[in-house]
Every structure is written in C-alpha cells, then in structure tokens.
C-alpha positions in Angstrom: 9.2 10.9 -9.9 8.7 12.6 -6.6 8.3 9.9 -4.0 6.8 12.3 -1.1 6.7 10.8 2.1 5.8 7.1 2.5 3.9 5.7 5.2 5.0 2.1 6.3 2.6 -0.4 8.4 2.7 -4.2 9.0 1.3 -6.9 11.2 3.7 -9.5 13.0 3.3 -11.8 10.2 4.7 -8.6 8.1 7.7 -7.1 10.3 10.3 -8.5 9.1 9.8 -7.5 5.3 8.8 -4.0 6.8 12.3 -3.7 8.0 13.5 -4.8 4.6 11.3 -1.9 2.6 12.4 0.7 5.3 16.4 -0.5 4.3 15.1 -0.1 0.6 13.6 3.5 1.1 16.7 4.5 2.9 19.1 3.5 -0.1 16.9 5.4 -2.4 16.5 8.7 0.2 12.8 8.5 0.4 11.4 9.8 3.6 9.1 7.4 5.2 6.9 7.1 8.6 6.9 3.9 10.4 3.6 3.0 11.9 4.1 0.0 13.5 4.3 -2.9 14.8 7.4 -2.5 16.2 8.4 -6.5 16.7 7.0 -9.5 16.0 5.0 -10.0 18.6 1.4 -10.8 17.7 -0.9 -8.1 16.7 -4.3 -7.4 14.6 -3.8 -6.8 11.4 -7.1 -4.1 11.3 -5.1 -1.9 13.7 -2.4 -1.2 10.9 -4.7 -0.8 7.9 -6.8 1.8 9.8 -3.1 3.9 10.8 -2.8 3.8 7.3 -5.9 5.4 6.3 -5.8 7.6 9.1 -2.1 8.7 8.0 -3.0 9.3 4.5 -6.0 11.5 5.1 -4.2 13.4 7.7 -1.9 14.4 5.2 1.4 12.6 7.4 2.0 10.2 4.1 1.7 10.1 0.4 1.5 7.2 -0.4 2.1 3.9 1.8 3.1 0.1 2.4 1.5 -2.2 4.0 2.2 -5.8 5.0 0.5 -8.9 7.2 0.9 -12.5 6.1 -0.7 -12.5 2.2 -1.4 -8.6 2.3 -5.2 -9.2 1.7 -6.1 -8.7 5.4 -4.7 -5.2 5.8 -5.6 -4.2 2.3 -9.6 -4.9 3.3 -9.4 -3.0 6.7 -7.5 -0.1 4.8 -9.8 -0.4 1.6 -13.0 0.2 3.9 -12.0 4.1 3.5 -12.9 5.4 0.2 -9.4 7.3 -0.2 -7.4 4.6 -0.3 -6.8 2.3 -3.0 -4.6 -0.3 -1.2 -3.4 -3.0 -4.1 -2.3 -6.3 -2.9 0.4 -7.0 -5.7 3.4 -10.3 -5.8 5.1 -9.0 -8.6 6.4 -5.8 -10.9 3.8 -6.4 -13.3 1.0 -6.0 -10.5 2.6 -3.5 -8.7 3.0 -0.9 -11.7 -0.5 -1.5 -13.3 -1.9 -1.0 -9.7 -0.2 2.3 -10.0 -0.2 2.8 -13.8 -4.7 1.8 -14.3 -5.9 2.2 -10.6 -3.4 4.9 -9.0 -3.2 2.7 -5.8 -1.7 4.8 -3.0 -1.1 2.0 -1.0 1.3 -0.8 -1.8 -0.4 -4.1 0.0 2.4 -7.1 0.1 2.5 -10.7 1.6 5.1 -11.3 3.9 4.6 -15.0 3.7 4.3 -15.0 0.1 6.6 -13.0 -1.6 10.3 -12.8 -0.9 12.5 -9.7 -0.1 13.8 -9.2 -3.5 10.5 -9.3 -5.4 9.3 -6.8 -2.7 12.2 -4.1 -3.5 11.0 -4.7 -7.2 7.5 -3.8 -6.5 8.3 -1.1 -4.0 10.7 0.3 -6.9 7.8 -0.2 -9.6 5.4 1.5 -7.5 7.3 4.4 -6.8 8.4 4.8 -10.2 5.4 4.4 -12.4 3.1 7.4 -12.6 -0.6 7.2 -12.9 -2.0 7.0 -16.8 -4.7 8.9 -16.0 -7.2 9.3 -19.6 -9.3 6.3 -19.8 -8.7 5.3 -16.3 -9.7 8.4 -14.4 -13.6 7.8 -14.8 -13.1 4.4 -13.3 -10.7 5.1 -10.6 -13.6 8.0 -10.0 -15.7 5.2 -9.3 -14.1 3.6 -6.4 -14.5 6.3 -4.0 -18.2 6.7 -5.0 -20.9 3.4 -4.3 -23.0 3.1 -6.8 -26.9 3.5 -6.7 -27.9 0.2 -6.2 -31.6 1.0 -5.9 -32.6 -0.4 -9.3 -31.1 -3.4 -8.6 
C-alpha cells in the first residue's frame, strides 16, 4: 500500500515513542513530517492534536501519529475537526480495524501504556491494512456529519 506522507505529533509524555515510530518509518522508507515537540520538556497536549488537523487538511500529511501519555487526550483535541478520525489503539487488532471499519487517518497511541514493540506493530498494521469500504462507508459518512438532534 502506498503509505503517502505521514504526519508525526506527540506531547512530552509521548516523545520518546515518537522518536521510536520516526526510526520505524525510516526503516520502511516512508516519508514523514515531524510536528513536534521536539524534547521532553513539558507541553500541552491540545497544541499537537490541533498541528495535526491543521497538517492533514492542508494537504502536508496523509495520514498521521499521534502520541501523549494514554493517546486519548490528543485524540479528543484532534477529533474536534470533522476530517480526522484519530483512533486511540494498544494493539494490532485495534490498530487494523480502526483502519479496516472506520478509515482512521490518524494513529492515536499511549506512550505510558503501550511499549515500543507493540507500537511498530500497530504503526505496521495501520499502514498496511486498507479501508473495507461497502458496509462501512455509510457510517464512516456519519462522523463527519452531526446528526439532527432536533427531535430529540
């Protein structure tokens, strides 16, 4: 599969396994964009999901990574745009049915949680597994549209 260009963000909490998936992407020769932090000196977690957004609507990335502590924090600020579909995964499983059912473009991971060699895995899985498309297209249609909650 074409990997295109991968966009790469984390929070102090995140930096180190950053490094890791940037040494991962270079021994597979996919292109990637670092955006930051650049050490592990403390920094707010938002920042990094909104350079993500902003990266993939912009056209700089592809698809992208993104790390902080658990990965739910930077998922949230980067899920609050409706063209990214940031999946907080901790294992291969997770990682290709975020790709496989809801053609997540953004690979959310847990810095404290998971360790480097599960990450490689999922970075691996969700570069490699392709969106199924057919049955999940009308609901992956769904999650950039809110619904009409006016009858409710």
């Amino acid at each position: 599969m074409d990997d295109g260009i991968v966009a790469l963000a984390s929070d102090h909490a995140g930096f180190p396994l950053k490094e890791t998936m940037k040494s991962a992407l270079d021994e597979r020769g996919v292109a990637y964009v670092d955006l930051g932090t650049d050490g592990p000196g403390s920094v707010d977690y938002p920042d990094f999901g909104f350079r993500m957004a902003q990266a993939l609507a912009n056209g700089r990335a592809d698809r992208g990574v993104l790390i902080c502590g658990t990965g739910l924090g930077i998922s949230m600020a980067a899920n609050r745009f409706a063209w990214v579909r940031a999946a907080v995964c901790h294992d291969v499983t997770t990682a290709r049915l975020a790709r496989e059912h809801n053609d997540a473009n953004v690979l959310a991971l847990g810095g404290r949680i998971i360790g480097p060699e599960v990450a490689k895995d999922c970075l691996l899985a969700f570069l490699d597994t392709p969106f199924g498309g057919e049955r999940h297209v009308r609901r992956v249609g769904k999650l950039g549209t809110p619904p009409d909650l006016s009858g409710s």
